[in-house]
C-alpha positions in Angstrom: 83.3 94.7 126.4 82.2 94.3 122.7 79.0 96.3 123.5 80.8 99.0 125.4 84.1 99.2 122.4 81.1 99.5 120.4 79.1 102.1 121.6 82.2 104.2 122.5 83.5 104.1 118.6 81.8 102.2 115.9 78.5 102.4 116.7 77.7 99.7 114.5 73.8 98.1 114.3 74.8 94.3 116.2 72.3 91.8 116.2 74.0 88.6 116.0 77.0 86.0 117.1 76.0 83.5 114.4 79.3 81.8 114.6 81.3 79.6 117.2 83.7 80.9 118.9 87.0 79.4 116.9 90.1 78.1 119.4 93.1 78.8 117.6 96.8 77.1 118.2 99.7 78.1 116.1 103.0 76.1 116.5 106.4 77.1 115.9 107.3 73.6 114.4 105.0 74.5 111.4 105.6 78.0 111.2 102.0 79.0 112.2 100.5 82.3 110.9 98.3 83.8 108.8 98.7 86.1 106.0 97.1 89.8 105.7 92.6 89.1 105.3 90.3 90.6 106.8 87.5 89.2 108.4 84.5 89.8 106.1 83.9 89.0 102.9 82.0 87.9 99.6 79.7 84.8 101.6 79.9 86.9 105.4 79.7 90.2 103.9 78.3 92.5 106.0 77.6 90.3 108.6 80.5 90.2 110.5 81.5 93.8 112.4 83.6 93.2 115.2 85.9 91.0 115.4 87.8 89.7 118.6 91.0 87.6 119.3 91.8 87.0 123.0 95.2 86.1 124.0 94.9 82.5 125.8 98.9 82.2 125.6 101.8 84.3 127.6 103.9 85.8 125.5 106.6 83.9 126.8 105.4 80.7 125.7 106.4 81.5 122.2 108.4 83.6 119.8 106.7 85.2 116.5 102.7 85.1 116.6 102.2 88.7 116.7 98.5 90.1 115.6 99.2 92.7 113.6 97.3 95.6 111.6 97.9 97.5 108.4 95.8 100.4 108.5 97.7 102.8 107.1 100.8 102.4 109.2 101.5 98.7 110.8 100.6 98.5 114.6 101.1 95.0 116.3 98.2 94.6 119.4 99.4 93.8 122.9 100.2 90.0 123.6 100.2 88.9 127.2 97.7 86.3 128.2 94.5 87.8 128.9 94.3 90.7 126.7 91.3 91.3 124.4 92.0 92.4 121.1 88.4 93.9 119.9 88.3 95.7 115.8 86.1 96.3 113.4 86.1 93.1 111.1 87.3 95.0 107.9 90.7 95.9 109.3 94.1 94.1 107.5 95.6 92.0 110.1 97.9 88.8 110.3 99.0 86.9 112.8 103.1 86.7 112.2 104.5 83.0 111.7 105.0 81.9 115.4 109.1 80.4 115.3 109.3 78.6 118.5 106.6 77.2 121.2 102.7 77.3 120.6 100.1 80.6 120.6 96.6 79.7 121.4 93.6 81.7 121.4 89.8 82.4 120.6 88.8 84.3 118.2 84.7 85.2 117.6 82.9 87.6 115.7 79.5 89.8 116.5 77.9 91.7 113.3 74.4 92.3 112.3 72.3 93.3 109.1 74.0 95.2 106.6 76.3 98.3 106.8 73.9 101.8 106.1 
């Protein structure tokens, strides 16, 4: 999928997956979120390109927890268990503060040398 998303719109130079894929729960006891980042910067700059969250929770499961963009007008990604949420790592998103039940998911990163 990543090479595929890539070839078809970033074609950015990929070389490595230097990190671990990162499981992710967020629990509506706590509030669980995270504020508007993006996934590169000042120690991974320019290594990380693509970024990827897949959706190991049904939406049902809990309430709040969107992943959301800001890039130039707010979109919020699809949610049901499964789905494959793949962007270039310098895209604003957050993932809303989940109110009720649990979200899980994996998140990984691919990049490469730096951007021409």
């Amino acid at each position: 999928m990543i090479v595929e998303a890539n070839q078809k719109m970033w074609k950015f130079d990929l070389s490595t997956m230097n990190e671990s894929i990162q499981y992710t729960e967020y629990y509506g006891s706590q509030e669980g979120g995270y504020d508007w980042h993006m996934d590169c910067g000042i120690e991974i700059q320019n290594q990380r390109k693509i970024s990827v969250t897949v959706q190991l929770s049904d939406s049902n499961e809990y309430e709040g927890g969107d992943l959301q963009f800001n890039i130039g007008k707010e979109m919020t990604a699809p949610s049901q268990k499964g789905a494959a949420i793949l962007f270039p790592s310098f895209y604003l998103h957050r993932v809303t503060p989940v109110t009720s039940g649990i979200r899980k998911s994996f998140v990984l990163w691919v990049g490469g040398e730096p951007y021409r």
